[in-house]
Phi, psi and omega in degrees: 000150185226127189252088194280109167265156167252134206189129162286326168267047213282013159233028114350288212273333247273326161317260193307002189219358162228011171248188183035218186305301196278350163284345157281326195271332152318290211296334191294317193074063197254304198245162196209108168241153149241180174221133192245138212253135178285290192301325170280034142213061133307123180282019179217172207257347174275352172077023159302100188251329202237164201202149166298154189259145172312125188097346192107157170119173205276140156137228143184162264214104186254135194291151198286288147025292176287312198301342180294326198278298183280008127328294163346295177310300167328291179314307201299309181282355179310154165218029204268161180295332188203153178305144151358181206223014207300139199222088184285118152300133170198162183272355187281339207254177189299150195295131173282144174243162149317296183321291171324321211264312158313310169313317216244353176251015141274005208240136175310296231202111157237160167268111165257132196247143180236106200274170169207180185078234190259329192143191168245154168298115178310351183260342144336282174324309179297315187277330175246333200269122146293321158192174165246094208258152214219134166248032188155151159292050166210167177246140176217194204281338168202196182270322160001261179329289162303355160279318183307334189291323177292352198255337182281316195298302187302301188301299193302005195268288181328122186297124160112346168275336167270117167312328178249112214286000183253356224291309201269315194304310200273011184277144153352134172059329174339348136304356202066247170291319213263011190304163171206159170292139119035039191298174184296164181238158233194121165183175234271185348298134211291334164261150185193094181050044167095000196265110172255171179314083189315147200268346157320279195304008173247348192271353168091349202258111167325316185328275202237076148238237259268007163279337171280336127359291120351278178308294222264344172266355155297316188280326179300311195328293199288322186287330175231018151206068199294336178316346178284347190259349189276110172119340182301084177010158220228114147353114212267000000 
């Protein structure tokens, strides 16, 4: 997969994208990221990318003209069966899910664009963004942060970047509509500042590690996202 952010800050990323999984995953050549600077297609010699927005109001605006070229740019250099993926971080836009993130870690190629300031010119949106993804109900300063979350959700996603292909199935949400959290997890020394091991799980018997397992991702579930329970089978 080849992944182009588009950014005012591309020295931003240099940390969270050349270390751990997805910095292996680079190194592997599973994933390819670059990065494209927003000013170099400012429509003045002054590197002007942004403008007040029409009508009034606080803030300022980054105009459809450079962010339309550096897509482009992108789209243009491509050499892949079909363009890029463009994808606008925004807080407006729909929740990234596990599911979306598995969707989106098939795809040859996306674009992430990390808007800022007061926001983009919506004819930006119209003419490129295939969609707009949200990591969350808050807002923040820019699109930076939230490309690196997306992009860590995808790449570990990607067949051959986790050593253990199984490494994902039993994560939160995995599942989707049907998920339960995650119960805890465990590993040594089996004592630990007077705290031990629940002893299923020393017991060699898979059955019930995993009915217990089982039980215990119902319970995180119902105390801190019972909204995941609705509709959710009854215990056999």
């Amino acid at each position: 997969m080849k992944i182009s952010i588009v950014t005012l800050f591309p020295e931003m990323f240099g940390g969270p994208l050349t270390t751990s999984i997805v910095g292996r995953a680079v190194k592997s050549g599973r994933v390819e990221i670059e990065f494209v600077q927003i000013r170099d297609f400012a429509l003045d010699d002054r590197g002007t990318v942004d403008a007040p927005p029409f009508g009034g109001g606080a803030g300022m605006v980054l105009q459809a003209g450079p962010l339309v070229s550096a897509v482009d740019s992108v789209a243009n250099a491509s050499s892949g069966s079909s363009k890029p993926h463009v994808i606008l971080m925004s807080a407006q836009g729909r929740p990234l899910t596990h599911r979306r993130a598995a969707e989106i870690s098939q795809m040859e190629a996306i674009t992430l664009v990390c808007g800022h300031y007061e926001g983009v010119d919506e004819r930006f949106i119209e003419l490129r963004v295939d969609e707009e993804i949200s990591i969350g109900d808050f807002v923040m300063t820019g699109g930076e942060i939230p490309a690196m979350a997306l992009t860590d959700a995808v790449v570990r996603l990607i067949p051959g970047v986790l050593g253990d292909a199984g490494s994902s199935e039993h994560d939160s949400f995995a599942r989707g509509t049907e998920s339960l959290l995650e119960g805890p997890v465990y590993t040594r020394p089996a004592r630990f500042q007077g705290l031990n091991v629940p002893e299923v799980l020393l017991s060699g018997d898979h059955a019930k590690v995993e009915a217990w397992r089982r039980r215990q991702a119902l319970r995180r579930t119902e105390e801190r996202r019972p909204d995941l329970l609705r509709g959710w089978p009854p215990e056999d």
